[in-house]
ChimeraX commands (.cxc) that place a marker at each C-alpha (Angstrom):
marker #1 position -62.89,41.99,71.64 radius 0.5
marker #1 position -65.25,45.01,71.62 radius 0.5
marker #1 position -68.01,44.66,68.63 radius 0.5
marker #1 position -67.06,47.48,67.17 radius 0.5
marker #1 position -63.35,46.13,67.03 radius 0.5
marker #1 position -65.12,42.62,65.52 radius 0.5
marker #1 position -66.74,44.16,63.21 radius 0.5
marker #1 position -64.13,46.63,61.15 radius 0.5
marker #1 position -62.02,42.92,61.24 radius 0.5
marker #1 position -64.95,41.18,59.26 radius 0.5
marker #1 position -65.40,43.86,57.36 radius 0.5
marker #1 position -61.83,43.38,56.40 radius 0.5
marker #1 position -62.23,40.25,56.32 radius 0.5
marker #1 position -64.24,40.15,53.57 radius 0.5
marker #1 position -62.87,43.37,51.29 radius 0.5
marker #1 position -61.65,41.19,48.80 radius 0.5
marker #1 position -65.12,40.26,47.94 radius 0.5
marker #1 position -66.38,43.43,47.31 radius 0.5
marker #1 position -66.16,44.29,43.56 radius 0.5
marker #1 position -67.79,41.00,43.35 radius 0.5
marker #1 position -70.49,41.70,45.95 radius 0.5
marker #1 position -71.23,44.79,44.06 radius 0.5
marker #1 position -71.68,43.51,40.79 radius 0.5
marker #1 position -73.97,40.52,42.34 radius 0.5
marker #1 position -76.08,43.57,43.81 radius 0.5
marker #1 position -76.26,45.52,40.41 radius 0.5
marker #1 position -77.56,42.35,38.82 radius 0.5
marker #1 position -80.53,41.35,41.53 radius 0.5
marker #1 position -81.39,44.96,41.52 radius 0.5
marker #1 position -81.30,45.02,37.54 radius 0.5
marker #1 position -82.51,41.92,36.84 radius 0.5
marker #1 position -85.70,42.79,39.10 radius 0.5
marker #1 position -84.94,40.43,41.51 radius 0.5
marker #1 position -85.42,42.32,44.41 radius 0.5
marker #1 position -85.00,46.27,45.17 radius 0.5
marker #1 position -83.15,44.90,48.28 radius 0.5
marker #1 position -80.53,42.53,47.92 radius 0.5
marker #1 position -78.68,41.27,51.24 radius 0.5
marker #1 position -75.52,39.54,51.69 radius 0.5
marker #1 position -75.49,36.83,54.45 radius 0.5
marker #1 position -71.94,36.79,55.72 radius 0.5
marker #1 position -71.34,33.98,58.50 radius 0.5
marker #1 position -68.84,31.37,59.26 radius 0.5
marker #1 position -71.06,28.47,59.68 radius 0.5
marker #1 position -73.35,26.11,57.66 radius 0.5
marker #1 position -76.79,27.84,56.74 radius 0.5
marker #1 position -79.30,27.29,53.79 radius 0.5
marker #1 position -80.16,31.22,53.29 radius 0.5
marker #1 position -79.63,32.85,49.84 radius 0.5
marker #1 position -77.15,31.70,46.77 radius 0.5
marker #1 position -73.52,30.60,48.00 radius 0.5
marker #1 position -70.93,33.40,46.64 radius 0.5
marker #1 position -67.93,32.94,49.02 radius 0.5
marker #1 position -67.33,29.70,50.69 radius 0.5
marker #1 position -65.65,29.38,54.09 radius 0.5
marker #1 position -62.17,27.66,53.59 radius 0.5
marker #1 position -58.45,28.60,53.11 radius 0.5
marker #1 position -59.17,31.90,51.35 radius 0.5
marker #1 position -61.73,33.06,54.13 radius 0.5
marker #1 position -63.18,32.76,57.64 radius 0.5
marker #1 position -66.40,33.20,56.48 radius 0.5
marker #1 position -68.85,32.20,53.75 radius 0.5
marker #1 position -71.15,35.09,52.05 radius 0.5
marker #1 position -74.23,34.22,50.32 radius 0.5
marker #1 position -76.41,36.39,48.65 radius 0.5
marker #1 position -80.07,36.96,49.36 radius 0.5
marker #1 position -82.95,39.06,49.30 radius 0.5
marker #1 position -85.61,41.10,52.31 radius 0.5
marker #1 position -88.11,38.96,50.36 radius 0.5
marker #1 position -85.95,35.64,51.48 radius 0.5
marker #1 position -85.71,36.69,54.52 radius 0.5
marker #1 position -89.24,37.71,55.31 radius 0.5
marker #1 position -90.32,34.45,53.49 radius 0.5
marker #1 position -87.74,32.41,55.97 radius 0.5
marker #1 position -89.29,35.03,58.91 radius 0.5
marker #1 position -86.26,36.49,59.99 radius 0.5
marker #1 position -87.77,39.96,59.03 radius 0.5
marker #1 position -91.51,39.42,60.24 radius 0.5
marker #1 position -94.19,40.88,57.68 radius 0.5
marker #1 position -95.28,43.11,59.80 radius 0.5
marker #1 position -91.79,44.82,60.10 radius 0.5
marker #1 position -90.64,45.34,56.38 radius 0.5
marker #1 position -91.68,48.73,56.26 radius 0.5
marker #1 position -89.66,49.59,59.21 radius 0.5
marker #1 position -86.78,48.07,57.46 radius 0.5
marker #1 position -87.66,49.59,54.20 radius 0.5
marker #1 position -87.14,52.44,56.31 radius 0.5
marker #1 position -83.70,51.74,57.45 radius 0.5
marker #1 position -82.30,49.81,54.44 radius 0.5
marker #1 position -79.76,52.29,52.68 radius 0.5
marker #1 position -79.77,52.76,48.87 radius 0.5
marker #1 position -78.13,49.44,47.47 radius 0.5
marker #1 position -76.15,51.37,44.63 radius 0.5
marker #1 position -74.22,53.27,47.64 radius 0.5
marker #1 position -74.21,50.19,50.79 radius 0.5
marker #1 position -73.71,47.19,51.33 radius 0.5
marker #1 position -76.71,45.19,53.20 radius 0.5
marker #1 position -74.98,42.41,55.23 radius 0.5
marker #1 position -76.76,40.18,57.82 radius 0.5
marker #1 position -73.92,39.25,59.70 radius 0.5
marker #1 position -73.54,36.19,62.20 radius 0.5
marker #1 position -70.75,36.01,64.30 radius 0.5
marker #1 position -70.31,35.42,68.00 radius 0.5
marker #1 position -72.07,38.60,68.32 radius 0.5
marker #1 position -75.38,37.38,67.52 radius 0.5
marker #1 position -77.07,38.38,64.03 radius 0.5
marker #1 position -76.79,42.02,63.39 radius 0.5
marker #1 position -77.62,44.04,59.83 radius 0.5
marker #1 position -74.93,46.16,59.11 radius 0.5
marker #1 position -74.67,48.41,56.12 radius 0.5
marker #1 position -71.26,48.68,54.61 radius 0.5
marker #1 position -70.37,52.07,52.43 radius 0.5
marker #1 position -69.62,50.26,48.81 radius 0.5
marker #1 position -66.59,52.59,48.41 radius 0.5
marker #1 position -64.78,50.82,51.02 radius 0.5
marker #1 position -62.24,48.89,48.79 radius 0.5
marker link #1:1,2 radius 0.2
marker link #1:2,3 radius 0.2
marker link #1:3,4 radius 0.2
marker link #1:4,5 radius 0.2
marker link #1:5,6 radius 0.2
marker link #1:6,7 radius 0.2
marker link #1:7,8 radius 0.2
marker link #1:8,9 radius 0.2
marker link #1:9,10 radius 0.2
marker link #1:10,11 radius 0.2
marker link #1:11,12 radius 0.2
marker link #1:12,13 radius 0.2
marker link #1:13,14 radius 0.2
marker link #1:14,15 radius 0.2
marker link #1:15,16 radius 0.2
marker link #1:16,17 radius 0.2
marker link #1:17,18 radius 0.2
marker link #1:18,19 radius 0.2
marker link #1:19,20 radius 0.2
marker link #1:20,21 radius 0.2
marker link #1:21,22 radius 0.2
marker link #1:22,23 radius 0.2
marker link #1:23,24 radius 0.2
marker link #1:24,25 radius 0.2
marker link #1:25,26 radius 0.2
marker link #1:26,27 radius 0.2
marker link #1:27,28 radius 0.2
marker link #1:28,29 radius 0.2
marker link #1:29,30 radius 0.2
marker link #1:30,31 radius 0.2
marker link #1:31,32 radius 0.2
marker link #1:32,33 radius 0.2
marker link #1:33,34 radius 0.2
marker link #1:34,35 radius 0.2
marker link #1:35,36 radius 0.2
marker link #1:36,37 radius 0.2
marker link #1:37,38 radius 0.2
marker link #1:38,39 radius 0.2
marker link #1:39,40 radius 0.2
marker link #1:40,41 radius 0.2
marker link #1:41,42 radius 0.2
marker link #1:42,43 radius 0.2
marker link #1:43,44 radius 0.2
marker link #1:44,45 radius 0.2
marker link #1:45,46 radius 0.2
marker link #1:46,47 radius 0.2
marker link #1:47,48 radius 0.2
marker link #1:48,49 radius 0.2
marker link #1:49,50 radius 0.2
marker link #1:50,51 radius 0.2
marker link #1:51,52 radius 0.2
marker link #1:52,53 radius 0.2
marker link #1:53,54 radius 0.2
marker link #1:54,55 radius 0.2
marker link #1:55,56 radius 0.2
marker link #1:56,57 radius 0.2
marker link #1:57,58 radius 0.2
marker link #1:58,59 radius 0.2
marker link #1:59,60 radius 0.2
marker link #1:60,61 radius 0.2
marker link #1:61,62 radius 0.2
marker link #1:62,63 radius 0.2
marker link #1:63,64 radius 0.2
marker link #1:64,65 radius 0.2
marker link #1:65,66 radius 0.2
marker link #1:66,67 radius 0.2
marker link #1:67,68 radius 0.2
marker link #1:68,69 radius 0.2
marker link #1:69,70 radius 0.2
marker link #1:70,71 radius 0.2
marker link #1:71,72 radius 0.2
marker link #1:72,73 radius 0.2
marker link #1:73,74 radius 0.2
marker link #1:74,75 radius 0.2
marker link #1:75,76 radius 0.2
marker link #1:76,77 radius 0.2
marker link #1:77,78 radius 0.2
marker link #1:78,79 radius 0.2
marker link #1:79,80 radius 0.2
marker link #1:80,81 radius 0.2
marker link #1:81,82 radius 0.2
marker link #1:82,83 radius 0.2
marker link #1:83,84 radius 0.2
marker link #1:84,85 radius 0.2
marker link #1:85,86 radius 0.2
marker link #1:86,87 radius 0.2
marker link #1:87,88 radius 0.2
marker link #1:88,89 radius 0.2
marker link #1:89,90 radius 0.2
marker link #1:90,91 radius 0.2
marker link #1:91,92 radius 0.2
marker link #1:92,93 radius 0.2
marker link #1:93,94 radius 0.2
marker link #1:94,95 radius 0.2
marker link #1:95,96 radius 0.2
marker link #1:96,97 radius 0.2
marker link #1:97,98 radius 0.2
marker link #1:98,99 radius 0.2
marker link #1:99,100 radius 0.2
marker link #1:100,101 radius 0.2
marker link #1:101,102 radius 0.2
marker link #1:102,103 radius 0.2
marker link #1:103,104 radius 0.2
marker link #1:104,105 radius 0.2
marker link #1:105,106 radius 0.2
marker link #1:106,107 radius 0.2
marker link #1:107,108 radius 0.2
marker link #1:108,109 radius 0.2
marker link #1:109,110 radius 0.2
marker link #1:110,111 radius 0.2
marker link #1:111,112 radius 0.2
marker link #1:112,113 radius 0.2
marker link #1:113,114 radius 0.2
marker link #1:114,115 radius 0.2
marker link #1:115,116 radius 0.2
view
């Protein structure tokens, strides 16, 4: 399957989880969490971010929801590269952050939040 083909059918995948996703964002961001919430969408078992979704009969995949400073804590975004990132992240009122892993590899991919 080509990546681009993979990644529209997660992205389908996990539609019904959107209002909910976007809400979840509103509150880190509003709460003064973090100015960049990320949603960890993968069908394994990891320990990154808050469970929201669990992989089961409803889904293929689990999304959790974390946060750059997470994942620069956990080192998957190094400290020297979070402004470069800062740079790429789109505003969270308009995408979706996800940190996707799939048989792809681990990719960020930034989802438009009107896609419903």
């Amino acid at each position: 399957m080509e990546p681009e083909t993979k990644l529209k059918q997660i992205e389908a995948e996990i539609r019904p989880w959107l209002p909910l996703m976007g809400r979840l964002a509103d509150e880190v961001m509003d709460q003064e969490v973090s100015r960049y919430p990320i949603f960890v969408v993968h069908p394994a078992t990891i320990e990154l971010g808050l469970p929201l979704v669990e992989k089961g009969e409803d889904s293929r995949w689990s999304i959790h929801v974390s946060t750059l400073e997470e994942f620069v804590g956990r080192q998957i975004v190094l400290a020297d590269k979070v402004d470069e990132f800062r740079e790429v992240y789109k505003d969270p009122s308009f995408y979706f952050c996800l940190f996707v892993l799939s048989d792809l590899g681990a990719q960020f991919i930034f989802l438009p939040r009107g896609v419903h």
